[in-house]
N, C-alpha and C positions, 0 to 999 in steps of 0.2 A: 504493500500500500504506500501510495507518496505522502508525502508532507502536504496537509492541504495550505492555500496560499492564504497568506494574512489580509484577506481584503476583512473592512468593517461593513458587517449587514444589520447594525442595530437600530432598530427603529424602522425597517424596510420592512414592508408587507410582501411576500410572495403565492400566488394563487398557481397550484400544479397540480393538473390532470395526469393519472394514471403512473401517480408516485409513493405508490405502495409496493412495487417490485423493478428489480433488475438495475436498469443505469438510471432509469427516473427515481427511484428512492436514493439514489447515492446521492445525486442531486441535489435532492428536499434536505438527506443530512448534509452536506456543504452546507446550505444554508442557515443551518440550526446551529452547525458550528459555528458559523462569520458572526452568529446574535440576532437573524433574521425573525419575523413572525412568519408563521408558516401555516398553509390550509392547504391540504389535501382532499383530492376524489379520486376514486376508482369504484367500480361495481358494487365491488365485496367490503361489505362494513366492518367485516373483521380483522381485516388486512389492513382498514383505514383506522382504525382502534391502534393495532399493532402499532403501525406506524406512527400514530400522532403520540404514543408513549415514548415509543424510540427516539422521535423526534425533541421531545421533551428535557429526554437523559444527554444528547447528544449539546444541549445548550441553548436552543430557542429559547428565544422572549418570550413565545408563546407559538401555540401549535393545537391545531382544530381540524378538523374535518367533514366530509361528507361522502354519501354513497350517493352517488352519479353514474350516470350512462351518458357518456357526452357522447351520443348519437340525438337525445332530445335536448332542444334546447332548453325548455321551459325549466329542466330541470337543473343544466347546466347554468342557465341564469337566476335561478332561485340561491342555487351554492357561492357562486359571483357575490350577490348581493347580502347572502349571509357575512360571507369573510370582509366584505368592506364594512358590514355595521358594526363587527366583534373588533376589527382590526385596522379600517382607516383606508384609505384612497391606496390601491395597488400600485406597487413599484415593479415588480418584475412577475410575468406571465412566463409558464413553461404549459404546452400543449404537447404531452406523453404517449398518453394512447395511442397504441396500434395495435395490430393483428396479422398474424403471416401463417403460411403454412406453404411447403411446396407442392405445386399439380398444376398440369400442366394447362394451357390453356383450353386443349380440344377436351379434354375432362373435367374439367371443372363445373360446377352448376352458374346457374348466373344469381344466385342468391348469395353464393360463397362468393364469387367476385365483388358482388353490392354488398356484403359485409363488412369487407377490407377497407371497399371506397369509403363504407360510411363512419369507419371508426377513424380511420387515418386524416381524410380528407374534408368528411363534413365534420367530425369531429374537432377540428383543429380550427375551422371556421367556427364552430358554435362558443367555444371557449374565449377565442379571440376576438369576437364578436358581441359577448357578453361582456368579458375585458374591460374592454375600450371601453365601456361610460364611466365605470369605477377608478381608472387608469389615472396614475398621479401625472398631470402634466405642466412642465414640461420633464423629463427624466423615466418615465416608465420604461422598462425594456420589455420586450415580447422575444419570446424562443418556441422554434417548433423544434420536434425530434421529428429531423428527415433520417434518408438511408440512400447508400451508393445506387440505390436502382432506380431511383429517382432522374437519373440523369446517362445510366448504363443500360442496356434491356443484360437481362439475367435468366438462363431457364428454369422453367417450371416456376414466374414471378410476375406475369406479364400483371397481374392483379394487385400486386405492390408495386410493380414499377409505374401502372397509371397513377394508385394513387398520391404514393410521392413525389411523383413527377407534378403536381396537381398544387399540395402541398407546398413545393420549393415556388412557385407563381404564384401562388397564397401571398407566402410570405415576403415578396417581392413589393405585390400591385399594395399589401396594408403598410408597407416601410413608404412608397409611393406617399400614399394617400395619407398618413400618419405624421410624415415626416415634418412637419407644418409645425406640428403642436406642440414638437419636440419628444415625440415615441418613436423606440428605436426598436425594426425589427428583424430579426434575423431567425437561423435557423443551425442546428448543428448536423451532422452528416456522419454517423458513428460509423464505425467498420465492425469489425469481428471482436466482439469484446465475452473476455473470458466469465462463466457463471452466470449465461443470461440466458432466458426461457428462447428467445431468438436463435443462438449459436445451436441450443441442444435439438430447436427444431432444423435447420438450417445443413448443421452438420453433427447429424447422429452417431456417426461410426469412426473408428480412429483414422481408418483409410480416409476418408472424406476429412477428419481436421487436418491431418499432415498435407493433402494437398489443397484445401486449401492455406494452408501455412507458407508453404513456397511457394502459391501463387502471390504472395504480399512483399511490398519492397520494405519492409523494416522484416522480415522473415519471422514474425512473432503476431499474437492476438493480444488486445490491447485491454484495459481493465476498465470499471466502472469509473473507476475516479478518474482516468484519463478522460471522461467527457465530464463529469461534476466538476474540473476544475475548468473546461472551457467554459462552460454554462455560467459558472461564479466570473470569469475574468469578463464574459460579453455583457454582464449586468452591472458591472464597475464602470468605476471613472476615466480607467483605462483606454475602455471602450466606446468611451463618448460621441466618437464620431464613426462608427461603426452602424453599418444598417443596410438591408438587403441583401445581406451575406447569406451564403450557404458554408461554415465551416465545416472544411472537411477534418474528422477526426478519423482516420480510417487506415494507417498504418502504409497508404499506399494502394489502395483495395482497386482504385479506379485507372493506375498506372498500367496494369499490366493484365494478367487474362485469370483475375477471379472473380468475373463475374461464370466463369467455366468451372468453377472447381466442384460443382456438386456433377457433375458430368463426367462420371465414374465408367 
């Protein structure tokens, strides 16, 4: 695990979707460390329990939650509006949720493709969308969690690579439109990170990690905190002038030919 970096998050509100597991809970802790206030959603209430305990021990000001489906808005804008009356005008948005599975395009259902779309895609709209009236301005930051396929076609993904591909133009045209008021929006682009529900579905077998492993130009999978500490630096003061980005965190993922490596 690295040293996380000494930025100050005290007195900063953070509203995060689908940060009760994997690199979006590493995230939420980054923030509990810096002194952040913190509100979490995801589905499952018990996981958002979990988490807002965790959250608690790890250092937050404070630390709440909800159980969400940000596929509805209604309800994603109800949780929006909770965390601003417990906790104050949002400073920094992270939009989490997703959903993957591999199969191929001529097999797939079209309900399983409109699942992906809607947790990844509308999803990241309904939270950012909800956001933005709460949104401290000027300084808010906005973050989506994209993916190398977003911008690569990948097999057996054509259903992740529309929606992130969707997602990175999200986050593009609200940095556009935003930028005005002083909200900055970006997005991060993880690669193969190790101990994440994504990798075990992604690459099940050893054969499949090691190559994708050399298909990477840093020849290694990268950890949780390697995106929780880009996520804390693109909400800083650092990053002030930062907006429309798609950071790539990804070891190199888009350099060379692993968008192949589950093609055994």
């Amino acid at each position: 695990m690295t040293q996380a970096p000494t930025y100050d998050m005290k007195g900063k509100t953070c509203f995060m979707s689908g940060a009760t597991s994997g690199i979006n809970e590493q995230i939420a802790r980054r923030f509990a460390e810096a002194g952040a206030k913190v509100f979490v959603v995801s589905r499952s209430i018990e996981k958002v329990e979990a988490t807002v305990a965790m959250l608690k021990e790890a250092g937050a000001e404070a630390a709440d939650g909800a159980s969400v489906d940000a596929r509805s808005y209604p309800d994603v804008e109800a949780a929006v509006n909770q965390c601003a009356e417990k906790f104050g005008d949002i400073d920094m948005v992270l939009a989490g949720q997703a959903g993957n599975f591999p199969a191929g395009a001529a097999q797939m259902s079209a309900n399983a493709f409109k699942s992906v779309v809607d947790i990844d895609l509308l999803g990241t709209f309904n939270v950012f969308r909800s956001a933005i009236h709460k949104a401290r301005r000027p300084g808010a930051s906005f973050i989506a969690i994209t993916a190398p396929q977003a911008t690569q076609p990948w097999l057996f993904q054509a259903h992740v690579c529309a929606a992130k591909a969707g997602v990175n133009m999200l986050v593009k045209c609200c940095a556009l439109e935003w930028g005005i008021e002083g909200v900055r929006v970006n997005a991060i682009s993880p690669g193969p990170i190790e101990g994440t529900e994504g990798m075990a579905r992604l690459a099940p077998s050893e054969e499949m990690r090691e190559k994708y492993r050399e298909a990477l130009a840093l020849k290694r999978f990268g950890d949780r905190d390697d995106i929780a500490d880009a996520a804390l630096w693109l909400s800083s003061p650092g990053a002030d002038y930062v907006t429309g980005t798609i950071l790539e965190v990804e070891g190199g993922t888009t350099l060379g030919d692993a968008s192949q490596a589950m093609k055994i």
